[in-house]
C-alpha positions, 0 to 999 in steps of 0.5 A: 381755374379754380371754382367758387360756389356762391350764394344769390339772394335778392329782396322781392317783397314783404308780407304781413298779417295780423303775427305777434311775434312769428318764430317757426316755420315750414313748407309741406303739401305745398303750404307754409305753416307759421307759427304765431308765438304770442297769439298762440296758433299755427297759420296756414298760407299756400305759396301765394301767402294766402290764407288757408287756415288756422289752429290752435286757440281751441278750449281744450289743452289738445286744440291749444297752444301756449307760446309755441315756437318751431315746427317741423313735418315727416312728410305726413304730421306736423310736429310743433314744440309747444314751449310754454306747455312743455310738450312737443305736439302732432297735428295732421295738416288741416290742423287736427289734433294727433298726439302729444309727446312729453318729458321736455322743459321749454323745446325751441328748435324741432327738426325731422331727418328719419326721427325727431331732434328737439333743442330742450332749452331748459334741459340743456339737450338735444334730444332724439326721438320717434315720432311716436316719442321714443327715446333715441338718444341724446346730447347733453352739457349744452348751453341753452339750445335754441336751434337744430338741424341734421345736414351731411351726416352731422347733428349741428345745434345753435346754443348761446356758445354758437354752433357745435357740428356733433356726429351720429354718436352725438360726439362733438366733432366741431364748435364754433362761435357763429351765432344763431338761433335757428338751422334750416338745410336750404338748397345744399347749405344749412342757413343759420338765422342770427337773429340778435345780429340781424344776419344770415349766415351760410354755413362752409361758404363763409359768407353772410346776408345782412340786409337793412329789410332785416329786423330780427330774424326768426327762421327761414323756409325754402321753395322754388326759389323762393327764400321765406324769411320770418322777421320779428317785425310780424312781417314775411319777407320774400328772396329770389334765392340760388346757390350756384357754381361758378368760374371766376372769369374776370378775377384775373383780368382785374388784377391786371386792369388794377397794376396798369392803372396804379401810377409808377411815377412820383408825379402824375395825372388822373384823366377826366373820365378816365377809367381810374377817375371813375374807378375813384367815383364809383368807390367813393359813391359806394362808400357813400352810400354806406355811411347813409345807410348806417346813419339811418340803420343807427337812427332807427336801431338806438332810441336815443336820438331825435330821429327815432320815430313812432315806428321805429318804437312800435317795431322795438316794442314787439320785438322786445315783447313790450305792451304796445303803448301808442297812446303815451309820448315818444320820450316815455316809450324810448325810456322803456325801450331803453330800460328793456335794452339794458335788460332784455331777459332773453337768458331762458334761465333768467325768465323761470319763475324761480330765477326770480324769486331767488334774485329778489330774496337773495337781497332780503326781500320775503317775497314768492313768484307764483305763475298764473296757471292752476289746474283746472281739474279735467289735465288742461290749465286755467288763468286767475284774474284778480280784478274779477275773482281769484281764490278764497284765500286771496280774501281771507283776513280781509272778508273777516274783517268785513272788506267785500270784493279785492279792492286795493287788495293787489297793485299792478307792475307793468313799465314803471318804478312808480305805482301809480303809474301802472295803476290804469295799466290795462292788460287787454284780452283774458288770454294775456292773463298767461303771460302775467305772474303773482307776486306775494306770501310763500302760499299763494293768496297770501301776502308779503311785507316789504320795508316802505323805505324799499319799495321803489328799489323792490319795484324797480328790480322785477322790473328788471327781472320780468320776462319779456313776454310777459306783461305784468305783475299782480303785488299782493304785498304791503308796505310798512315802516322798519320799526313797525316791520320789527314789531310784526316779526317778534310779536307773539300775537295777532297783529292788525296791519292797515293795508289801505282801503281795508285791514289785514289780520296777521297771525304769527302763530298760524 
């Protein structure tokens, strides 16, 4: 009799505390490290979920992180891929700082089997290397790595054309169309996190888990059979989980239940409470069930109906990075979500700051992309925020002309095509500063002129191009009629441009 090797998993509960978009994780020294991507830190629970510590928003480039995503330990370290600062990062587990290792461009997925494998996203490789950082070799040609993981002898990475099974050559030995994310070994399989799709699939079991408690899953960790599943709703939800080896001892005897209870005849009569009535009953109850439950996940999943709550886009919102707007009605918040849907920016390639800049000149638009990091001199980096002070240059022309302070010298983009919409767009603490960007002059601190006639097309188009982490955009640009355009670009001279509350000198000489 044959045997079937099968997967046990059951919700228990979930837990939150304070995340913004939870992503990596694991368990080591009997704790569970998480790793808070927007809030830039690492937290520390016991198996219990409670809180033991947390690291990461110290003031020096070695004690802070900047949207970090996965981790990983030998057993001694933790190793964590500090995306936004391009560097995977070595801390002992009371959350001391070790070692940085370098020479990445946005790593997501880390995995520790006798040495580091790391998913360089933007590099289009997973990368092998020693705890120390020495080069161990490489596979390369990918598609946007995300996740990674060395099961059974086998490299098996997730990118946007699925899973590819490589072995210790870094030969491709497999590829399949599975969707995934992220990779975790876990009791004898590899648990791969699907988190577009909402899914957990079992890799060589072919089975998957697709609860509705499910909102796009991040990553999973395992002890004692406990499933810790991090779900992008800032929860941490909690499975009984087994995989275990059975014999399937009543396959056959259903099969012959089934033939007895099929009629032979052209007419016959289905028994009041007979075992073929109740048969019928209960795959009607089943099915019933379902449709109900797919109403609701459809209602809840789609802001275009009126059963989507003030929850249901509150949840949306941090999954799609959007600033959490509670204060504005219901229809504009599903507007955005709606917008943000149609176009996620979840393509890595499509969020560099270049990508952008490429797309909005492509359609004529003079305009340069300029990230709000500088360095501040001592190897870390440091934010500009224009409402309280920015560069010299920013004030150049405008302070010769007698204009104090920047007022009216940049707008805001945050949700909206109309400007003054975002004007009172409040960004919140400094430290979003980093997730904000300059858009102006090919040398930052000077402007762009964009034709008045298409200034609502320019906007709505960054705002289709924006990045979902980010939360707004600082537009050093004016905006001037077509024929007053032309005179700008073949004046021979100086030319004076009233830019609102001040006026800019422009000189085509310098």
């Amino acid at each position: 009799m044959a045997t079937d090797t099968k997967v046990n998993i059951e919700y228990i509960e979930s837990f939150g505390y304070g995340f913004n978009n939870p992503v990596g994780s694991v368990i080591v020294d009997s704790h569970l490290f998480i790793v808070d991507n927007q809030n830039h830190r690492i937290l520390k629970f016991d198996l219990s979920l409670n809180f033991v510590l947390e690291f990461g928003f110290g003031g020096s480039l070695n004690d802070s992180f900047f949207f970090p995503h996965d981790i990983c330990s030998d057993g001694s370290h933790l190793y964590i891929t500090d995306s936004g600062n391009n560097r995977i990062k070595k801390h002992a587990f009371d959350g001391t700082f070790v070692a940085e290792i370098t020479g990445f461009n946005y790593p997501l997925g880390i995995t520790y089997n006798t040495n580091l494998f790391v998913a360089d996203n933007q590099n289009n490789k997973v990368k092998e290397l020693t705890t120390a950082g020495a080069a161990v070799g490489e596979i390369s040609g990918l598609n946007f790595p995300t996740g990674v993981e060395v099961f059974e002898n086998k490299i098996l990475v997730a990118d946007h054309d699925g899973i590819g099974y490589y072995d210790s050559s870094y030969n491709l030995v497999i590829q399949t169309n599975t969707a995934a994310t992220s990779l975790k070994a876990v009791e004898g399989i590899v648990v791969a996190v699907d988190n577009q799709n909402n899914k957990l699939h079992f890799l060589s079991l072919n089975s998957e888990y697709e609860g509705s408690e499910l909102f796009f899953p991040n990553s999973v960790s395992f002890n004692n059979s406990t499933l810790y599943v991090i779900n992008s709703d800032n929860k941490i939800l909690l499975y009984d989980f087994s995989v275990t080896t059975e014999i399937p001892v009543f396959a056959e005897t259903f099969r012959k239940v089934t033939k007895e209870l099929y009629p032979r005849a052209r007419a016959w009569v289905m028994k009041l409470s007979s075992i073929f009535n109740q048969f019928h009953e209960a795959l009607a109850y089943s099915e019933s069930r379902a449709y109900s439950e797919i109403i609701d996940i459809r209602d809840s999943l789609i802001p275009d109906n009126d059963n989507f709550s003030e929850e249901d886009a509150t949840q949306w919102e941090r999954a799609l990075g959007l600033y959490n707007q509670p204060y504005l009605d219901l229809a504009t918040r599903k507007t955005i979500i709606l917008r943000k849907m149609q176009f996620p920016g979840t393509v890595k390639a499509r969020q560099h700051y270049k990508y952008i800049e490429g797309e909005l000149q492509k359609v004529g638009f003079d305009v340069y992309i300029h990230e709000n990091r500088f360095p501040d001199g001592s190897g870390g980096y440091e934010t500009i925020d224009p409402r309280t002070s920015i560069l010299n240059t920013f004030l150049l022309g405008q302070t010769l002309l007698g204009q104090s302070g920047i007022t009216g010298g940049f707008t805001v983009l945050a949700n909206y095509v109309e400007e003054a919409k975002d004007a009172n767009f409040n960004i919140g603490a400094e430290i979003n500063l980093r997730a904000t960007f300059f858009v102006g002059g090919e040398v930052f601190g000077t402007r762009a002129v964009i034709p008045e006639n298409r200034k609502s097309e320019f906007r709505e188009m960054l705002l289709k191009l924006k990045p979902a982490q980010t939360v707004g955009a600082f537009l050093l640009t004016d905006y001037i009629p077509e024929g007053e355009r032309a005179l700008l670009l073949n004046s021979g001279g100086a030319f004076r441009l009233n830019s609102g509350s001040g006026f800019l000198l422009l000189n085509s000489e310098t």
